[in-house]
N, C-alpha and C positions, 0 to 999 in steps of 0.2 A: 614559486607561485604561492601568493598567500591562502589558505583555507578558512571558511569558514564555521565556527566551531557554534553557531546557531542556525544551521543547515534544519530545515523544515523535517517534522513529527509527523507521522501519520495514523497508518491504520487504527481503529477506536477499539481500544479494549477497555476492561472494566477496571476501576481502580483498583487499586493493589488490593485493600481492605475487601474487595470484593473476591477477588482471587481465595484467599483465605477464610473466607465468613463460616464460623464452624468450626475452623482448624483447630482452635483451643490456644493458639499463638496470645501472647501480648500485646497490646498497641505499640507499646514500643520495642517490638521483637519486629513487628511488621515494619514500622518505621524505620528500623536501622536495614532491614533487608529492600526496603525502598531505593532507601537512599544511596544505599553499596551498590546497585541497582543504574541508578542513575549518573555515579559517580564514573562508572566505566561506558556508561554511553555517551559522557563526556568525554572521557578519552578517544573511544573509538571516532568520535567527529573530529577532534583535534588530530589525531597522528593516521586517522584511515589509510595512510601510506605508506606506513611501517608496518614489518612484519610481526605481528601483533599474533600471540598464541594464547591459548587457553590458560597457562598455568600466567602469564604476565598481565592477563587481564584478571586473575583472582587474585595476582596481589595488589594491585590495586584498589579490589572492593574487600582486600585484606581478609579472605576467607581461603581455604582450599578447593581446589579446580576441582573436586567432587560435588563440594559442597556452593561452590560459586556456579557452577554448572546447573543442578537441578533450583537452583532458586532462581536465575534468570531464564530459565526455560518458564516457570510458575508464572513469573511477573510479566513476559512482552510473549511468551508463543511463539519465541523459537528458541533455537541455541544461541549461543555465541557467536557462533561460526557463522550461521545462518544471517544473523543480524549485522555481522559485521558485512558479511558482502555485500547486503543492501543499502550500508551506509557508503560503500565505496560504490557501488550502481549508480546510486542517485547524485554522487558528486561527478559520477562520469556522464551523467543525463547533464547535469548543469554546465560541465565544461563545452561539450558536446553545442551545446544550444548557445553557448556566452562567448567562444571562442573559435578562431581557426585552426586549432589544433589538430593536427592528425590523428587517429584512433590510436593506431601507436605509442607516441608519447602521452596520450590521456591515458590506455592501459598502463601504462608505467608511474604516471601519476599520481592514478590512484590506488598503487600497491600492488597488481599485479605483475610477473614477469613471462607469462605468453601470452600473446593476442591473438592466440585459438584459443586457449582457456577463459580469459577477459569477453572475447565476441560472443561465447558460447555460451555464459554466464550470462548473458547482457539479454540476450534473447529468450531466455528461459524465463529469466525474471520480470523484464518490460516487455515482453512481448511484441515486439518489434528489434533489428539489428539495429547496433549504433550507426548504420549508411542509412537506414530507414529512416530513423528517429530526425537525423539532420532534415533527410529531403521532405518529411514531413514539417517543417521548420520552415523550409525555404517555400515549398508551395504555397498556394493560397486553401487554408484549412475552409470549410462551410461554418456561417454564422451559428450561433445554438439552436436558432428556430429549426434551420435542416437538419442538425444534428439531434434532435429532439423530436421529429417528425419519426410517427410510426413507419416502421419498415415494410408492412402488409401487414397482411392476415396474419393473428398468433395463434388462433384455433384454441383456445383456451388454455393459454399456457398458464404457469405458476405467480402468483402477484404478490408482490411485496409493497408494504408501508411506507413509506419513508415519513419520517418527519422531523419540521427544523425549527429553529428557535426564529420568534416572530418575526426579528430584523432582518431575517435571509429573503434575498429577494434575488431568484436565479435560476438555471436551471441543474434538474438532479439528473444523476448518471449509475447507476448499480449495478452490480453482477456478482452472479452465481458461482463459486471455486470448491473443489472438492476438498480444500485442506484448510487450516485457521487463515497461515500467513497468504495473501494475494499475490501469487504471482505468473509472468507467462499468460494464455490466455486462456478469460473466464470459460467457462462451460455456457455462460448464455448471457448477454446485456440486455438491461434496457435504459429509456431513456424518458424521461420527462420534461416539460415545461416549469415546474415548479414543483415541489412536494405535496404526496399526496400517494397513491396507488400506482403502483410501474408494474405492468407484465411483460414476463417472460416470453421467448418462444419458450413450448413444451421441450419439459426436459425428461429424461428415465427417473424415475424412483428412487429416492437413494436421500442420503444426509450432504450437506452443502452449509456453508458458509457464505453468507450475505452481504457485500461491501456495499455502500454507498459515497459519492461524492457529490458537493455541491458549488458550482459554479458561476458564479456572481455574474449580470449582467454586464455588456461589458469588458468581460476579459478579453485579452489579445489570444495571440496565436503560441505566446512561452507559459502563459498560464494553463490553458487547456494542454500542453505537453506536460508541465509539473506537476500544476497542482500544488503550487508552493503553498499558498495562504487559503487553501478550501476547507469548508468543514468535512467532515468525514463521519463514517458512523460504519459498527459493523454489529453483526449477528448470530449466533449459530453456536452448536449445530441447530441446521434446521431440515426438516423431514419432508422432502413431496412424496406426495401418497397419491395416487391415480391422477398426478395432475396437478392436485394442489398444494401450495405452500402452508404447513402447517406454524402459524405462529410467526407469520413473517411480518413483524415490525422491528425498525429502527428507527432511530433516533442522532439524525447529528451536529457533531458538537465541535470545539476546538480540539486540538491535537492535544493530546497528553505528554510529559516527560521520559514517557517508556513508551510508547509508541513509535512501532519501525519506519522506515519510511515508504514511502506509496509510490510504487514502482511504475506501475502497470499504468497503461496510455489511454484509460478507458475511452473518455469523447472521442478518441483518435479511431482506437478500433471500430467505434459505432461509426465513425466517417468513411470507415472504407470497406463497412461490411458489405458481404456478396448477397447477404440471406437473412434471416432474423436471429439466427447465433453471429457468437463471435469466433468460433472457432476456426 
């Protein structure tokens, strides 16, 4: 089966030059830690089926697995390890959606060899099983107007920003996670018409990470599963304090080159939430 090795970027983080602002690095210190950088998330897209370890993806980005290890945690916000399994997720979200393939042969596909550890992964990360993800597929999903429609009363939950470059014209999707990278389900969604102010349901106190997505009018039923070609934006940490979100703006954009990819089925889980969380 052929793969593709320009398989969609997601979650938004800062540019690299940002990651280090301060550090006292060189441009082109940063530069070449970039590019080693992207050179193995090039890899990891092309061979995601081969058993791919820590020390064969440092040589690649020609560094040592200590030294390749904490530079690619700096630059995308996770490990290695972590990233790689999201790049085999999201091709097993796409066969999943493109193919008749049995779950089986797709875990096998894409690199893994149990289909208790593959299904177990698969749910952690997207938030839905790969039996889920299908029948959400084959049913008939709600237009974004429903999926955008307030869920009730928020009682003055946490409210975040979003905002998008002029030509977006769609609707936004965000949620709340207690860790950088998005994965599994958020601690709280919401949803909007267009960019602008999205509340929460109330959530506990505490620091949180702010994703957004944005969904062009328009889309089918495999674009609100993917999310292939949406903007993205993300935030954090960020702090609710009695309630409110302190400094909750973003901002989204195209996918970046280090950028992991976007697992999680946000419109989805807002389609079938019971309550104003998505948990």
């Amino acid at each position: 089966m052929t793969r593709s090795a320009s398989a969609t970027l997601a979650v938004s983080l800062p540019p690299v030059e940002e990651h280090w602002a301060g550090s006292g690095f060189r441009a082109g210190t940063l530069r070449s830690r970039s590019e080693a950088v992207v050179r193995v998330i090039r890899a990891m897209r092309e061979r995601y089926g081969e058993p791919l370890t820590l020390e064969s993806l440092a040589r690649v980005a020609h560094s040592s697995p200590f030294h390749f290890n904490r530079v690619f945690h700096e630059v995308t916000g996770a490990s290695p390890g972590q990233y790689l399994a999201a790049v085999r997720l999201e091709a097993a979200k796409r066969l999943l959606l493109s193919t008749g393939l049995p779950v089986t042969a797709i875990c096998f596909e894409v690199g893994y060899e149990s289909v208790g550890t593959f299904t177990t992964l698969f749910k952690r990360y997207v938030g839905v099983s790969p039996h889920r993800l299908r029948q959400m597929a084959r049913g008939a999903l709600p237009p974004l107007a429903a999926l955008t429609a307030p869920a009730g009363p928020r009682g003055g939950g946490a409210r975040l920003r979003v905002e998008a470059p002029a030509a977006f014209a769609g609707a936004v999707f965000a949620a709340l996670f207690p860790a950088p990278i998005p994965r599994g389900r958020p601690v709280a969604c919401a949803a909007a018409a267009g960019p602008g102010v999205l509340e929460f349901p109330r959530v506990a106190d505490g620091r949180y990470y702010a994703f957004a997505v944005g969904i062009e009018a328009g889309a089918d039923a495999a674009e609100l599963l993917l999310c292939a070609r949406s903007p993205r934006g993300s935030a954090g940490p960020l702090t609710v304090h009695d309630g409110s979100l302190q400094g909750g703006t973003l901002t989204l954009r195209e996918p970046g080159p280090a950028d992991p990819p976007l697992l999680v089925v946000l419109p989805c889980l807002l389609a079938e939430r019971p309550a104003p969380a998505c948990g």
